[in-house]
Every structure is written in C-alpha cells, then in structure tokens.
C-alpha positions as CSV (number, residue, x, y, z in Angstrom):
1,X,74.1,28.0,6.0
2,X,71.8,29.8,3.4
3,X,69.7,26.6,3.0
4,X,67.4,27.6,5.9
5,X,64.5,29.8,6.0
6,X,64.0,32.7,8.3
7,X,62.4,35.8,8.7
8,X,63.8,38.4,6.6
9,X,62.2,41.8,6.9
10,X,62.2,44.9,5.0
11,X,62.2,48.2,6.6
12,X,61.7,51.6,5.8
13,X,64.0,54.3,6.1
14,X,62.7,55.4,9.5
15,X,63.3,51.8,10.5
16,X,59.5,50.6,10.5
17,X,58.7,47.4,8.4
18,X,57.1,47.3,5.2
19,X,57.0,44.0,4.5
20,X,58.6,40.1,6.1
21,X,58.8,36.8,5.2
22,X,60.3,33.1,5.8
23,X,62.1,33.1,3.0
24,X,65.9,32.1,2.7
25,X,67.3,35.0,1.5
26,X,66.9,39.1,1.6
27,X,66.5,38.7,-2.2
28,X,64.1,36.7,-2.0
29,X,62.1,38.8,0.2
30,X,61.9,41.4,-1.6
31,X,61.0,39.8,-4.7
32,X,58.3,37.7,-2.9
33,X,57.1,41.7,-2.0
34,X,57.4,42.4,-5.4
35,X,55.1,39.8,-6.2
36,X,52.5,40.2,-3.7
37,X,52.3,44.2,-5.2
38,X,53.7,45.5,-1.4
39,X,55.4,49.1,-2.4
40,X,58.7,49.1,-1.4
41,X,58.7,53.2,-0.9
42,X,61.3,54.4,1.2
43,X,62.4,50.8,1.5
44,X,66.4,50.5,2.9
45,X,67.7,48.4,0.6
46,X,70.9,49.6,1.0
47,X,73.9,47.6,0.2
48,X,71.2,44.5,-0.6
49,X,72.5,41.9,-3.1
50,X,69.9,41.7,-5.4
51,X,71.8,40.2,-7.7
52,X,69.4,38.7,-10.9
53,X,66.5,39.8,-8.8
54,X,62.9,40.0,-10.4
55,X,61.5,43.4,-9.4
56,X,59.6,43.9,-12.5
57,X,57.1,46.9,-11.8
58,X,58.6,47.2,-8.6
59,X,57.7,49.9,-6.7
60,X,60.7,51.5,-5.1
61,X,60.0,55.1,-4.8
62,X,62.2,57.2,-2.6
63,X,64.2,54.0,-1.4
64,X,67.7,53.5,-0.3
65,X,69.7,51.3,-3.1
66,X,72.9,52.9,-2.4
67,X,75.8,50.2,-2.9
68,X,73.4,47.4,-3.9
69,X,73.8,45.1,-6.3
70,X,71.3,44.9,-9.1
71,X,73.5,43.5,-11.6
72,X,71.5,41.4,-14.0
73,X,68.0,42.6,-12.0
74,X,65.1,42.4,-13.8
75,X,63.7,46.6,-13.3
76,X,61.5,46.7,-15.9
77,X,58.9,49.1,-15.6
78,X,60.2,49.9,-11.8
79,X,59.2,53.1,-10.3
80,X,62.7,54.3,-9.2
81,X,61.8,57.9,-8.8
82,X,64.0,59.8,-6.3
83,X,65.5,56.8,-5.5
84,X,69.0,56.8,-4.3
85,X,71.4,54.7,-6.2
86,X,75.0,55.7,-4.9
87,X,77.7,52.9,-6.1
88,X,75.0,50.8,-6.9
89,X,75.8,48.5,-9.6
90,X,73.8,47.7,-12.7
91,X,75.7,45.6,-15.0
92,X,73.3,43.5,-17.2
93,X,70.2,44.8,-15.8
94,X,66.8,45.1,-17.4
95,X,65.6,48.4,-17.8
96,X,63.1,48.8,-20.2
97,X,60.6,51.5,-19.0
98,X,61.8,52.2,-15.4
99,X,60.9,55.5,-14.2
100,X,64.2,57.3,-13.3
101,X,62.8,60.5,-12.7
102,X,65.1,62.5,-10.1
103,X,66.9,59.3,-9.5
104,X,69.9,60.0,-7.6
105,X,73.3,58.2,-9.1
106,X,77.2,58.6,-8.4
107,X,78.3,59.6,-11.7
108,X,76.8,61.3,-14.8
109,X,77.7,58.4,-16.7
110,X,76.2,55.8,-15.4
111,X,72.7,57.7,-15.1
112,X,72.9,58.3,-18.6
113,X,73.7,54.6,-19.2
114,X,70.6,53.6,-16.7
115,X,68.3,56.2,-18.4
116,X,69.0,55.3,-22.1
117,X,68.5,51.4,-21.3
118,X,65.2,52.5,-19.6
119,X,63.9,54.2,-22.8
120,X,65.5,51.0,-25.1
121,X,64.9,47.4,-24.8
122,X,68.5,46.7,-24.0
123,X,70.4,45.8,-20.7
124,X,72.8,48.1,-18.7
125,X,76.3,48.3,-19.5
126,X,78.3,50.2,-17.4
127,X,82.0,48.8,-18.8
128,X,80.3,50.9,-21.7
129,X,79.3,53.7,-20.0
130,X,81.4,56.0,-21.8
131,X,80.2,55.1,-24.9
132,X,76.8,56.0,-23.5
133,X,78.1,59.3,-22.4
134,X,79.7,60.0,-26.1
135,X,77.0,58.7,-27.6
136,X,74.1,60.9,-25.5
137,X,76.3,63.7,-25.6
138,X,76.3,63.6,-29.6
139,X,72.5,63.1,-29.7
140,X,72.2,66.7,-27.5
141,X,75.3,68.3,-29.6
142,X,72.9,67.1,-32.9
143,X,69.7,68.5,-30.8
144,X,71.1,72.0,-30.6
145,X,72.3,72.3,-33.8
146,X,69.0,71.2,-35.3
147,X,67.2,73.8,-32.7
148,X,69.9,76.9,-33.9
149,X,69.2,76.1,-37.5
150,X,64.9,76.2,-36.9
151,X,65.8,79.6,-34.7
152,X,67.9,80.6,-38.2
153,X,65.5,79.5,-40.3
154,X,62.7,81.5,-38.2
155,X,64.9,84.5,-38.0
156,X,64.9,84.4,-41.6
157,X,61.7,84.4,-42.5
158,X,61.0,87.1,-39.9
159,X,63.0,89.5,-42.1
C-alpha cells in the first residue's frame, strides 16, 4: 500500500498549505521541504512519524510536533523555537546545534535531555533522561556555589 506516490501536503496551523508533493510518504514530504529550504513555520506536524527523518537546518519555527515521532531524526541545526513538542519522542535523535529556544516539551526532563544534546555532539536519550536531569541539576548546584563563593570573595575584599 505505501509503494505508491501521492500527494502529501503540509499545512499550517490555520490549515493553509505550505508545501506538497508526490512523494510516498508524509516523511518524505517533509524532508523533500526540507531540502528545497521551504520553512516549515507553524507547520502541523502533529502526531507525523518522522521516524529517521533528515531535517537538518530545518526550519520549524512555531510548529506543531506534539506526539510525533522524531526518534532517530536528524535535527541538527533545526530552528525549533517555540515549537511545541508534547509526547513527542526523541530517542536517538541528532541534536547538535538545534535552537530550542522557548521550546515547549511535556516534562522537565526530557527538555533538559533535548537541550544538552543540542549543545553536545551526542544523540538523545530519553531512557536516560534522568541521568540528564541529575546530571544538569549538579552542573547548576556547582554554578551557584561557584557564584556564592565570588559574592564571598567580593564581600571580602569590600571590607
């Protein structure tokens, strides 16, 4: 059945199209978008299996990725700002320098998963999310104790 090409389109979230194409899949749609440079802002994408999708410098602004599946997407150097990501899943995707800016996610954890892949060159993990968590939540313990002892230090010298 998903041998055959049709037309697949992408709309916005208003419902007005962005971009189409005779391709065989929504997936491949997108990524042919991608491609071509179309900005996918605002795009609906929700609940899309972009499963091992190339959107590489994507740019997916404002969209709707709630309960897609981006696990093992290429989103490196994706403009996700403001995007909504709700129960969207990530596992093994490509971060490296997406722009996560005021992205919107279901749970602390994996947004602090997402956003420390983005500034690494590693691949998202969220089995390990917790790790993440700990591990972000020690760097910030370790960047407040290092702030209190420069306010100490200053204090000091102050007297």
């Amino acid at each position: 059945m998903g041998l055959f090409k049709k037309i697949h389109k992408i709309k916005d979230i208003d419902g007005d199209f962005l971009f189409e194409a005779k391709v065989k899949s929504l997936k491949e749609c997108v990524e042919l978008a991608v491609k071509e440079g179309v900005s996918l802002k605002l795009a609906n994408l929700e609940r899309a299996n972009l499963e091992r999708a190339n959107l590489k410098g994507a740019d997916l602004e404002e969209a709707n990725l709630e309960w897609a599946n981006l696990e093992g997407a290429n989103l490196e150097k994706a403009n996700l700002e403001k995007t909504a990501l709700y129960g969207a899943k990530f596992k093994g995707a490509k971060m490296t320098g997406a722009d996560l800016t005021n992205a919107r996610f279901s749970s602390d954890k994996v947004k602090k998963a997402c956003i420390r892949r983005s500034k690494k060159h590693e691949q998202v993990d969220t089995d390990n999310a917790k790790k993440d968590a700990e591990l972000a939540k020690k760097e910030s313990e370790a960047e407040l104790i290092k702030n209190a002892q420069a306010q100490i230090k200053a204090a000091s010298k102050q007297k």
